[in-house]
C-alpha positions in Angstrom: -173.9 -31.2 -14.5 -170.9 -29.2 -15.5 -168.4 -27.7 -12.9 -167.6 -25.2 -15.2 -171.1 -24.5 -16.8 -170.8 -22.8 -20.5 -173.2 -19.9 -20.4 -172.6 -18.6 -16.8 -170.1 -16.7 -15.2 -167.2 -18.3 -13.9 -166.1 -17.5 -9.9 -162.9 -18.7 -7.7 -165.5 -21.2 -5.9 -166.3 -23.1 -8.8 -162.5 -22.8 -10.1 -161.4 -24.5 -6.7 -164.0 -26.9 -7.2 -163.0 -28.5 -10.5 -160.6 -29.8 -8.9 -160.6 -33.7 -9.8 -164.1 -32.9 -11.7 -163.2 -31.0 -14.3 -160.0 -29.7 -16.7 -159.5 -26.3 -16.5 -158.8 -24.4 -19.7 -156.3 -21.0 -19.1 -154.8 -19.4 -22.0 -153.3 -15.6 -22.3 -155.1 -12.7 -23.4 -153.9 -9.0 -23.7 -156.5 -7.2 -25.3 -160.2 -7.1 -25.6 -161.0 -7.8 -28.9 -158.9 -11.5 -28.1 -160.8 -12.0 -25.0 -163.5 -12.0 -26.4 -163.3 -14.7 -28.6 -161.3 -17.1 -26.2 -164.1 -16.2 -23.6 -166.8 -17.3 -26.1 -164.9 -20.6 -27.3 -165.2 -21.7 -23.7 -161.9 -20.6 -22.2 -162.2 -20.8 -18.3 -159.3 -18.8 -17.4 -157.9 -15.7 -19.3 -154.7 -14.9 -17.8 -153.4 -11.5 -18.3 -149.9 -12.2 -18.3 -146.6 -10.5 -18.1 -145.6 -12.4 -21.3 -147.2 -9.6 -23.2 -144.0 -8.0 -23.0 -142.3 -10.7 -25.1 -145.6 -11.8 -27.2 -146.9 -7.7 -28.1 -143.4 -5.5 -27.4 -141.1 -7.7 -28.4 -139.0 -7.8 -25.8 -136.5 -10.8 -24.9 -137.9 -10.9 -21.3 -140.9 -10.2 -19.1 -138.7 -8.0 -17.0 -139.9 -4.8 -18.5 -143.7 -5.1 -17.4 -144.9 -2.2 -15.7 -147.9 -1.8 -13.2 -149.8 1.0 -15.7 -149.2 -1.6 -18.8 -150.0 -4.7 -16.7 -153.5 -2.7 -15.3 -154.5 -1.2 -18.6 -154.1 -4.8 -20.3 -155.9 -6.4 -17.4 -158.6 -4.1 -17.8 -159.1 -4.4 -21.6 -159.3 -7.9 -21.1 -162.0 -8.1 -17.7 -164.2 -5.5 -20.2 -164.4 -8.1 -22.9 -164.7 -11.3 -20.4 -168.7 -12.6 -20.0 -167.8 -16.1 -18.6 -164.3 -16.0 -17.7 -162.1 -15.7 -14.5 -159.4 -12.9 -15.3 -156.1 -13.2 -13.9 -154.1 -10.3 -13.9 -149.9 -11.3 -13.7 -148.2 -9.5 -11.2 -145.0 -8.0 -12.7 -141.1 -7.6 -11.5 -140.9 -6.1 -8.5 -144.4 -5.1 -7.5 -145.1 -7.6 -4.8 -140.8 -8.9 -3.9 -140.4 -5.5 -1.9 -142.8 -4.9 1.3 -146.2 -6.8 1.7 -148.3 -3.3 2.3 -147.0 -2.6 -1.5 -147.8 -6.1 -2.6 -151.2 -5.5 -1.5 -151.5 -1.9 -3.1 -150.5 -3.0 -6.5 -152.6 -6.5 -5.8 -156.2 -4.3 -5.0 -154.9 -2.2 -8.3 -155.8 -5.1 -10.3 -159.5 -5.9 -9.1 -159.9 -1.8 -8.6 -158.8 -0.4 -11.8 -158.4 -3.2 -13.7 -161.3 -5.8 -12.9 -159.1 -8.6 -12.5 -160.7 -11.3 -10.0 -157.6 -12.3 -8.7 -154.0 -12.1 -9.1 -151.0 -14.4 -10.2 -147.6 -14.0 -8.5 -144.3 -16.0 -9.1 -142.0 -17.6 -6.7 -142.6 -19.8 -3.4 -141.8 -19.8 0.5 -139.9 -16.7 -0.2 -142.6 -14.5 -1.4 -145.0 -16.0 1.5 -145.4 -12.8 3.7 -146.6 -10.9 0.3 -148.6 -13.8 -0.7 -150.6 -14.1 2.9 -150.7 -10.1 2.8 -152.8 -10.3 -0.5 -155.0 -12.8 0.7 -155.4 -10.8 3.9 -156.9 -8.1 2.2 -159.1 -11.1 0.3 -157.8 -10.7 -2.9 -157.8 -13.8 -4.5 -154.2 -15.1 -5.6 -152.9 -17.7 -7.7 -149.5 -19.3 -7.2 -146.9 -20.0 -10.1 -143.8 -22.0 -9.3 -141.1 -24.4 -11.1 -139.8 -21.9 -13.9 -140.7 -19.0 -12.7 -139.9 -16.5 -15.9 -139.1 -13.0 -13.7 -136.4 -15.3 -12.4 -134.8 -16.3 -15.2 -131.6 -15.0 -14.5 -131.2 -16.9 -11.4 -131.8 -19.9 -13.5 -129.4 -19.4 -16.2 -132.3 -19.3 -18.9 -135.5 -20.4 -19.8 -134.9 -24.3 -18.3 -136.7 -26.9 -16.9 -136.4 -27.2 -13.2 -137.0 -29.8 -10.8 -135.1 -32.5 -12.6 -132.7 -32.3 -9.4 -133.7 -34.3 -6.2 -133.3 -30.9 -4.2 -134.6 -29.0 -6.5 -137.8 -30.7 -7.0 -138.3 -31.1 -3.3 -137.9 -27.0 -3.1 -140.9 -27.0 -6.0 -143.0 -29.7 -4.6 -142.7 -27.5 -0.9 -143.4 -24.4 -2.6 -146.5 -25.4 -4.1 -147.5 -27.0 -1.0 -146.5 -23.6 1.3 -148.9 -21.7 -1.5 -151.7 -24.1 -1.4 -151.6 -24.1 2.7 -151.2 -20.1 2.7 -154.9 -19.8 0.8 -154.1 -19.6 -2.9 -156.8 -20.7 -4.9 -154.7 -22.5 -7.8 -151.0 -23.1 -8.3 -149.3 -23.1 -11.8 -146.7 -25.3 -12.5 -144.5 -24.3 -15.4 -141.6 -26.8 -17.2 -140.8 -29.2 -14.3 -140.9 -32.8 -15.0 -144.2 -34.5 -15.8 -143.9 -37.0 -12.3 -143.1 -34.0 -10.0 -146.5 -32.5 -11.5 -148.4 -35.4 -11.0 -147.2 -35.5 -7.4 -147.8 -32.1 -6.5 -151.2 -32.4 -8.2 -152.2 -35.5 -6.3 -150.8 -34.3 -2.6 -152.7 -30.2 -2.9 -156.0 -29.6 -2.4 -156.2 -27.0 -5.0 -156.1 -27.1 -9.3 -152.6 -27.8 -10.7 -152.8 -25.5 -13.8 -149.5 -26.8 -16.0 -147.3 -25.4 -18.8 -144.7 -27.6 -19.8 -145.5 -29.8 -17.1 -147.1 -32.7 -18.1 -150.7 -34.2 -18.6 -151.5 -34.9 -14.6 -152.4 -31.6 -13.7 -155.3 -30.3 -13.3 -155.7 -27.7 -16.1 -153.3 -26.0 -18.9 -152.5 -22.9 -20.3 -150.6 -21.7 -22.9 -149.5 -18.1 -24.8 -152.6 -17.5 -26.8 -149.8 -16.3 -29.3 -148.1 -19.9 -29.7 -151.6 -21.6 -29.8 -152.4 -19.3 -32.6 -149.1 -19.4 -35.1 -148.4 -16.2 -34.3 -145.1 -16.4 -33.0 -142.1 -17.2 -35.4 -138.9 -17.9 -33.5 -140.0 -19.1 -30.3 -141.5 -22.7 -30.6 -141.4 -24.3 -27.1 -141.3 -28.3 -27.1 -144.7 -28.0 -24.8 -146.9 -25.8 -26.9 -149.0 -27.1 -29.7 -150.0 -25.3 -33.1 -153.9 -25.4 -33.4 -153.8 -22.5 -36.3 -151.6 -20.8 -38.6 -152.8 -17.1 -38.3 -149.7 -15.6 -38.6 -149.3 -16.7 -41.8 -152.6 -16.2 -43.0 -152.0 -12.5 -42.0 -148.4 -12.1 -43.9 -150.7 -13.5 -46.9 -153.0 -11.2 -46.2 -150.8 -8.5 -46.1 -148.6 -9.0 -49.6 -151.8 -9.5 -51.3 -153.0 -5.9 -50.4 -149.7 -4.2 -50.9 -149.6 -6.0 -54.2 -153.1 -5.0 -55.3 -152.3 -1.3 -53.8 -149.0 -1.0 -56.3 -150.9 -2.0 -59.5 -153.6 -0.2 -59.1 -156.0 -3.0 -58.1 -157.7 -1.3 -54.5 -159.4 0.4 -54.2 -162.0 -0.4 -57.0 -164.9 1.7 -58.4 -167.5 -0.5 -55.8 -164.8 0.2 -53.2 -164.9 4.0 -53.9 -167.1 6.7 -53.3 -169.6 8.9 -55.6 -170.8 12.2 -55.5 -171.1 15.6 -57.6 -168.2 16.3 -59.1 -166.3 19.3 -57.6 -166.5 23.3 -59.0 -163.4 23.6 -60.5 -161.1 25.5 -58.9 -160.3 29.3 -59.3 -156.5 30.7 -60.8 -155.7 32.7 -58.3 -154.0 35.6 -59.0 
């Protein structure tokens, strides 16, 4: 029997328990009409991610996230979701400052947006906010290695734990997390042998992104799976459909058949009485 049964709702038990059973399937969602779909093609996890910012707005960071956005996304999503565990991304600056805010803007997630649990970046250093949540039994997923809010610190979007010291600071951080309670760790572009170590030595699911085939699970932008991202092709994610271009097709041929004349047709159109016509007035 399947850990991760196909036609029943998912929990944080049975999420915990695939560990070593089962592969665990995450990708980003954003809006209901996507989650949806992902939740009906067997999607485990739909993370509600701060990467909308980059993937929906445009931006060039996830910096910009707010709590409203990140709640009314998260909420969108949980509506949709009939199977899936949502995860709802904590964003810049709403768990770094005091634990009692970490755990307002954590319960703000399951409250008013029907999240199940929470994601928050970062290590040993965020531990007090991290304990905090879980003190007030919210469920929390960890996220370390390249951790995105930080990206300034790093110098970029790079790979980290390449360096001895560095990946001992990773490998300790995801063990800290695991120790604290969290239910599931992510482990984003650090080197494919510090992931399978880390996966091996915690007792909880290694979800990776850019971090190798050892882990437990994966996840990926739903955007990148999808082709509908132009400029940003990370060496990690893999192309399993073309929409975007299907939709810039889609696009030129209606603006095309608008401009001759094409659409709307007579079938296309609506009939009726023809109108009185109308009075000179003088």
């Amino acid at each position: 029997m399947s850990v991760l049964p196909e036609r029943e709702p998912l929990s944080i038990p049975r999420i915990v328990a695939a560990k070593g059973q089962e592969r665990i399937a995450m990708m980003t969602a954003y809006d209901a009409p996507t989650a949806a779909l992902l939740d009906a093609a067997g999607i485990d996890v739909l993370l509600v991610g701060d990467s909308v910012e980059m993937t929906v707005y445009g931006e060039p960071n996830t910096l910009s996230a707010t709590m409203d956005s990140m709640i009314r996304h998260t909420r969108a999503v949980a509506r949709a979701a009939r199977r899936a565990v949502v995860v709802g991304d904590m964003p810049f600056l709403s768990y770094q400052a005091e634990p009692a805010h970490a755990v307002e803007n954590a319960g703000r997630f399951l409250a008013e947006g029907g999240a199940a649990a929470v994601k928050l970046e970062g290590g040993v250093r965020i531990l007090p906010a991290v304990e905090a949540i879980l003190a007030a039994d919210i469920p929390v997923m960890g996220h370390v290695g390249l951790t995105p809010q930080s990206y300034r610190k790093f110098g970029g979007f790079k790979v980290q734990g390449r360096e001895v010291d560095s990946a001992r600071q990773i490998a300790e951080d995801a063990r800290t997390l695991a120790g604290a309670g969290c239910f599931a760790i992510v482990l984003e572009c650090v080197p494919e042998a510090l992931a399978a170590e880390i996966t091996r030595k915690i007792p909880v699911p290694t979800i990776g992104i850019g971090a190798g085939p050892h882990c437990d699970g994966q996840v990926l932008v739903f955007h990148d799976v999808v082709g509908l991202t132009r400029d940003l092709r990370p060496k990690f994610v893999r192309r399993y459909a073309e929409i975007g271009t299907a939709i810039e097709e889609a696009a030129r041929a209606f603006a095309k058949d608008v401009k001759s004349g094409a659409f709307p047709s007579r079938e296309e159109s609506f009939t009726g009485p023809a109108p009185a016509p109308l009075r000179r007035v003088h």
